[in-house]
N, C-alpha and C positions, 0 to 999 in steps of 0.2 A: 608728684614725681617730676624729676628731671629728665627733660624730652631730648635726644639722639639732636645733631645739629645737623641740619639741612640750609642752604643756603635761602636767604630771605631778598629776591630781586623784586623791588619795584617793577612796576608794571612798566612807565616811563623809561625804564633802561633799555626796554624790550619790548620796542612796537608790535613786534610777532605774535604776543600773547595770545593763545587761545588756549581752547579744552584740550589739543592734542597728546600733552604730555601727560594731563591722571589719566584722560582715555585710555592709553597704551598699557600706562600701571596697572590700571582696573584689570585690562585683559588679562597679563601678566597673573594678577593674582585669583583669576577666573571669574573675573565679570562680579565682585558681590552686591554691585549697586544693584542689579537685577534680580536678586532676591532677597531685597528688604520687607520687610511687614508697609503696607500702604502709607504713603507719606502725605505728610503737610508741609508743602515748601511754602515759605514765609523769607521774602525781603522786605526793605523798606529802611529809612534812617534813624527814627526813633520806634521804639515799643515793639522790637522784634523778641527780645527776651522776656519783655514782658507775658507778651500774647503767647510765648510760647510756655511759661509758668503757669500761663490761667490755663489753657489748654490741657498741659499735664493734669495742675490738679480735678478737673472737672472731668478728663477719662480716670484718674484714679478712682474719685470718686464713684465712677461708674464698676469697679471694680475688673479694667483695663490694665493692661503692663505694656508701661510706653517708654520707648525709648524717645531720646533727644540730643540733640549737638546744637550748641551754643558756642558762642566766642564774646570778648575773649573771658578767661575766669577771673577769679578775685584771689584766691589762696593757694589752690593744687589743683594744674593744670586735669587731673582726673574729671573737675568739675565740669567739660566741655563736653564728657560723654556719658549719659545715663544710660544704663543696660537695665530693663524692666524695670525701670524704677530709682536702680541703686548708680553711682558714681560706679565708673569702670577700675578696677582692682589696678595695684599697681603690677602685679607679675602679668597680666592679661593685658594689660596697656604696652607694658615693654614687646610682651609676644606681637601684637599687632604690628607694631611700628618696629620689630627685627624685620618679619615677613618681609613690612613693605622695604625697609632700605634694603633687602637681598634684592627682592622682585626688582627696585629700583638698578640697582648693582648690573642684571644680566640684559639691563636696558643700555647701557653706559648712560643712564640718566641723572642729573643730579636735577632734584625734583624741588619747586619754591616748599616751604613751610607748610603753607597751609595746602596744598596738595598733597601733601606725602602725609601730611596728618587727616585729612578727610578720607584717603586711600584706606589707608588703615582705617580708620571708622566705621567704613563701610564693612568692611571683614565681619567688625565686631559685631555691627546692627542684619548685619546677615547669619551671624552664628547661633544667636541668643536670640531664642522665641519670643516674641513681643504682636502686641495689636496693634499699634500703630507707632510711624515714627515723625518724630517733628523733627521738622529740618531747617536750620538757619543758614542764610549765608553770610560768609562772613563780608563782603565788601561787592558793592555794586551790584550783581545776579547775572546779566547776560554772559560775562566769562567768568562768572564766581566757580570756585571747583565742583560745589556741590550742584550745579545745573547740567549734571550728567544725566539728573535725574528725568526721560523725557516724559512718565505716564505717572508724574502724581495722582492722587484720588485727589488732591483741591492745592489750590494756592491763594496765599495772602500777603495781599500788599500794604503795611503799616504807615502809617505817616512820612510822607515826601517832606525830605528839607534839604540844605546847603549843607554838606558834610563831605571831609574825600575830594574835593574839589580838584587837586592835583592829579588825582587819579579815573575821576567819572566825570570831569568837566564842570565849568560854572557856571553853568543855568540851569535850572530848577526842569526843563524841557530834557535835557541832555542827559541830568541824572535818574528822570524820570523814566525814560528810554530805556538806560541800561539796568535798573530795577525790573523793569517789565520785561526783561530777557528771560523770566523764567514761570510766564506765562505761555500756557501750553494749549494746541488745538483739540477744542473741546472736554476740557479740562475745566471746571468752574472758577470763576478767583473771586475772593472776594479783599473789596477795594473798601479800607478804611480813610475815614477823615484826608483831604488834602485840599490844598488850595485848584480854583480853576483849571491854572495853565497845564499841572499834574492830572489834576483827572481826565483833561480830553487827552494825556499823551495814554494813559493806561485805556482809556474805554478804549481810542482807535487799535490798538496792539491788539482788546479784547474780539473788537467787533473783526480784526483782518485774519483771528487766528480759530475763529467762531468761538471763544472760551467764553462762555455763558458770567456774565459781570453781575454781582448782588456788593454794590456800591451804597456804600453810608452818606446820607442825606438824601439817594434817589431811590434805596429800596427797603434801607431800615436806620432808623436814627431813633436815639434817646435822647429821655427829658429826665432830668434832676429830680427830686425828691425831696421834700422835707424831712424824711426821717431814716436818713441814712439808706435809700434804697434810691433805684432809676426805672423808669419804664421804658422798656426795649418795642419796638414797636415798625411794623411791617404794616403791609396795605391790607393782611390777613390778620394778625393778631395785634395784640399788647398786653406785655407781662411786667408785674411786677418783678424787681431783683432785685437781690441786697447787694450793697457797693461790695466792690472786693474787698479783701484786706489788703490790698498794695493802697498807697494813700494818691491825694491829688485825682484833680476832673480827669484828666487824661486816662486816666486806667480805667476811668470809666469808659471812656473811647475803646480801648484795648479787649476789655470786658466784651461790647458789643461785637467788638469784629470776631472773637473766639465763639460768643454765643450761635452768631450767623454760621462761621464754619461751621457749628454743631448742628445749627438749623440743615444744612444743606445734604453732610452726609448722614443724617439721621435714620435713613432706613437703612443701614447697615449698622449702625451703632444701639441703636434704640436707647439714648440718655435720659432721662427721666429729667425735670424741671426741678423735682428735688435734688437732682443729682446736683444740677450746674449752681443750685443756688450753694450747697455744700463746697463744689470746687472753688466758686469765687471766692467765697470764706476763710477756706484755709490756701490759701495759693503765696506762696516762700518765694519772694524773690529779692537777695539781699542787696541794697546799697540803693534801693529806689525810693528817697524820701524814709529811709529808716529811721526809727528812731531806737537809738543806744541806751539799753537797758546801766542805769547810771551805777548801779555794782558793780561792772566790769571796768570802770575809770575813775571807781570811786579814790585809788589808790596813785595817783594821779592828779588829781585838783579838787577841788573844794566840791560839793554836793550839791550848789545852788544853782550847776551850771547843767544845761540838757545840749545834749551833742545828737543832730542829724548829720545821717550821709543820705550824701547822692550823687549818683553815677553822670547825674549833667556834664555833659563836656562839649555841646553845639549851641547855637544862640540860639534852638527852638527850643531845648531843653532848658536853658537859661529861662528862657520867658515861662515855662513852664514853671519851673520852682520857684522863683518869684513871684507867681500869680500867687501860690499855693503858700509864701511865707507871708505873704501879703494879708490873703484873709485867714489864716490859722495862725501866725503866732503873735501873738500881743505884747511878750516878754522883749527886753532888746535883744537885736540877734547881730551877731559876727559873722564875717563870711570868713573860711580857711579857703588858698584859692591855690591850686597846682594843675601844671595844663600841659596838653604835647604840644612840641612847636608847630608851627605852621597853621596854629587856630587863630584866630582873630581875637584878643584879647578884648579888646574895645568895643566890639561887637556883641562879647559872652558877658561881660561885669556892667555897659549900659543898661542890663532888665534890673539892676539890683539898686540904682541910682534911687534913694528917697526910701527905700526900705531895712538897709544895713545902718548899721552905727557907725562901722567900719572892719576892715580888710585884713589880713596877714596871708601871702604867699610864700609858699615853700616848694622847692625841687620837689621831685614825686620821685622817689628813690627807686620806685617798679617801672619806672620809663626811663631808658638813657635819654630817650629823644627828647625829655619834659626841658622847659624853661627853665633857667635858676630863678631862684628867688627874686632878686633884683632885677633883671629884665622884664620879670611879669611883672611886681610892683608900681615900675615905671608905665608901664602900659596900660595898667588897670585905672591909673589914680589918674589920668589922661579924662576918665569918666564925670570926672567932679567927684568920686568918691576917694577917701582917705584908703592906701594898702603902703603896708609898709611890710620887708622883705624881713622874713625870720628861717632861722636857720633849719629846724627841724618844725616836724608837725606836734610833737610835743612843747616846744620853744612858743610855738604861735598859742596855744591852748593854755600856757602857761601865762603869757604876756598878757593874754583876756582876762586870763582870772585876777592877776596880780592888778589890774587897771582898774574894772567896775567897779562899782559900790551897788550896783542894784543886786537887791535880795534874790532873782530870780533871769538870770540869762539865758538865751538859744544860741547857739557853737552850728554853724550848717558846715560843712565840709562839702565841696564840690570842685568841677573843671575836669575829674578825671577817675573810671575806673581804677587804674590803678595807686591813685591818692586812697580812694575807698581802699587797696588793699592795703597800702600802709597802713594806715589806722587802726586794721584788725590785726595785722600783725604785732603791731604795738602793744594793743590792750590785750593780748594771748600771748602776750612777753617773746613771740619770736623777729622782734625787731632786731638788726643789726645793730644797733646803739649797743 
C-alpha cells in the first residue's frame, strides 16, 4: 500500500529532536502505546530483524499470536506491521494512518515519517489481541519514536557497529550510547555479541539504570557444531540446538540472543525446548543470505547461474557475507553492488577483495538517495577489485552470464535492502522496465 505523505526531516535539520511530538500524538489518539500486549524492544545496528523473525517464529511455535514492527520492508510497506501473526490489511492500514494524520491535524502538527507511522501502529498493536509484541527501532533508540515504550517486559541489544553515522555520531561509544537509550530501570536487557568499547558503554547504562544485563560471552555463549546444530550454554545449562534456517555464523549469534530472551521471560511463557528448536527451523526472513529458487529467473538467464541476496549494506555486514561466501561457495561468484549515498564504498567492497571474480553496480531504483552506477563503480574498483557500472540489475545479471564459461556460477546481490527489493520485483515481473 501507498502510505499518506508526511514530511521526512532529518534529525540534523533539527537539533530540538526529541520524543515530544509522538508523545502529544499518542495522547491525542489516547495513549495506545499503554495498552499493548508486553513488548520486546530490540535496537542495535545489525540482526535486529533478524532476532526479531527467530523471535516470532519460536512464540508461533509455542502457539502465541505476535505482533511485530520492523523497518524498512522489501515489497508492500504492509510488511512493517504484523497484527497476530498476519501483515496489516490494506483498508486497516489506511484507517490507522487517516486517524493519526486527523489526530495530527487538531495538533497543527506536521509529524516526521516515521512517527506518524509508529503512532499509528501503536493503534493497531493496541486494537488486535496478541501475546506479545516485538518492537524494532528504526534508527538509533534513545530518540527513536518507538522508546515511548517506558515498561518493556525485556530489551535487546543486537550487534553494535558504524552505521547512521551522520545521524548517532562516529564512534562506536556514541552510537552505543544512543542504542542503549532504550534500556529501562529494572527491566532486563539482554546484550548480544559486541566489541569491548560497546559493552562497557551498555553494561554502565545497565548497571546506573539497575536493568539486570545477561550479556553474551559473560553469561551465555555458543559453540558450533559439526552437524549443523550449536550449543547454547550458561553457567547453569547447555543445550543442544539446530542452526536456524537463516543462513551464516551470525544468525547463530541472533539465535542465542532470542534463545536468552526466552530464557529470561520463561515463566510467563512456559516455551518448551521443542518449541524454540521448531522456531529456529522455520524462521522466514527474506534477503538475508537468501538463496533464489532458480525457477523464478529461469526466464531470465541461463540455469547454470544460482543468484543470492542479501540485505548487507554496512562494512560489518560486508565482513559478514564475505566470511559466509568464503567458506560456502566453491563455484565462481559475482558481486551485483547498489548502495545509499553516504556509505563508505571502499570500506563495504574491501571484505570481498580475493573472494569475487568480479563486480557490476547499479542505481537501486527503490532509493532516490542510491549512487548511480558509475560513481559506486569508480569507488568499489578503488578496492583492487574489477566493478564496472551497468545500467539495470537485469543488464548486470545479464553481462555475468553472457561473459562466463564456467558450468556453474554464484550471482550475490548486495549493498542494499532496497536493491533486494528490486530484484524481487523483477523476477514477480512488477519491475518498471
Amino acid at each position: 500500500m501507498r502510505m499518506p505523505h508526511w514530511p521526512t526531516l532529518p534529525w540534523q535539520q533539527n537539533p530540538e529532536y526529541d520524543l515530544t511530538n509522538i508523545l502529544q500524538l499518542l495522547k491525542i489518539l489516547g495513549s495506545p502505546h499503554k495498552s499493548t500486549p508486553p513488548v520486546i524492544h530490540i535496537a542495535g545496528t545489525n540482526g535486529k530483524g533478524s532476532t526479531v523473525a527467530i523471535l516470532k517464529s519460536i512464540f508461533e511455535a509455542a502457539n502465541y499470536k505476535v505482533h511485530a514492527y520492523t523497518s524498512p520492508h522489501l515489497i508492500e510497506f504492509n510488511e512493517r506491521i504484523i497484527l497476530a501473526g498476519e501483515q496489516i490489511t490494506d483498508h486497516y492500514l489506511f484507517e490507522i494512518c487517516e486517524r493519526t494524520r486527523r489526530a495530527s491535524e487538531t495538533l497543527n502538527m506536521e509529524p516526521r515519517f516515521f512517527e506518524a507511522v509508529t503512532a499509528a501502529s501503536f493503534l493497531a498493536f493496541s486494537e488486535v489481541k496478541a501475546d506479545i509484541l516485538l518492537l524494532e527501532t528504526g534508527l538509533g533508540g534513545r530518540l527513536d519514536a518507538t522508546n515511548v515504550i517506558t515498561q518493556p517486559l525485556l530489551t535487546i541489544i543486537t550487534p553494535i557497529s558504524y552505521d547512521h553515522t551522520e545521524y548517532l555520531g562516529n564512534s562506536l561509544q556514541v552510537i552505543a550510547a544512543e542504542k542503549a537509550g532504550i534500556i529501562k530501570p529494572n527491566v532486563p536487557c539482554v546484550i548480544s555479541s559486541q566489541v569491548q568499547e560497546v559493552y562497557e558503554v551498555l553494561l554502565n547504562k545497565c548497571n546506573n539504570d539497575s536493568s539486570p544485563a545477561f550479556c553474551y560471552e559473560y553469561d551465555f555463549i555458543i559453540f558450533k557444531n559439526n552437524n549443523h546444530s550449536f550449543q547454547y550454554s550458561t553457567a547453569n545449562i547447555k543445550q543442544n540446538f539446530p542452526a536456524p534456517s537463516l543462513l551464516g555464523d551470525h544468525q547463530l549469534i541472533n539465535a542465542a540472543a532470542a534463545i536468552a530472551a526466552v530464557s529470561l521471560i520463561n515463566k510467563q511463557f512456559h516455551i518448551t525446548k521443542q518449541q524454540i528448536d521448531t522456531g529456529l527451523q522455520n524462521t522466514i526472513w527474506p534477503a538475508r543470505i537468501q538463496k533464489i529458487d532458480q525457477a523464478k529467473y529461469a526466464h531470465l538467464i541461463n540455469s547454470h547461474i544460482q543468484i543470492w541476496v542479501d540485505g548487507a549494506h554496512n562494512s560489518n555486514g560486508a565482513q559478514v557475507l564475505a566470511h559466509w561466501i568464503r567458506h560456502n561457495l566453491t563455484e565462481p561468484t559475482y558481486l551485483i553492488l547498489g548502495m545509499t549515498k553516504n556509505r563508505n564504498i571502499k570500506d563495504f567492497c574491501s571484505h570481498f577483495y580475493g573472494i569475487i571474480i568480479k563486480g557490476y553496480t547499479v542505481k537501486v531504483l527503490s532509493e532516490p538517495s542510491s549512487y548511480n552506477a558509475t560513481t559506486l563503480a569508480e569507488q568499489a574498483s578503488l578496492t583492487g577489485i574489477e566493478f564496472a557500472p551497468a545500467e539495470e540489475l537485469i543488464d548486470a545479471i545479464v553481462k555475468i552470464d553472457n561473459q562466463t564459461k564456467s558450468s556453474s556460477i554464484n550471482i550475490v546481490i548486495c549493498g542494499s535492502l532496497f536493491l533486494a527489493a528490486d530484484f524481487f520485483k523483477l523476477i514477480q515481473g512488477l519491475s518498471s522496465r
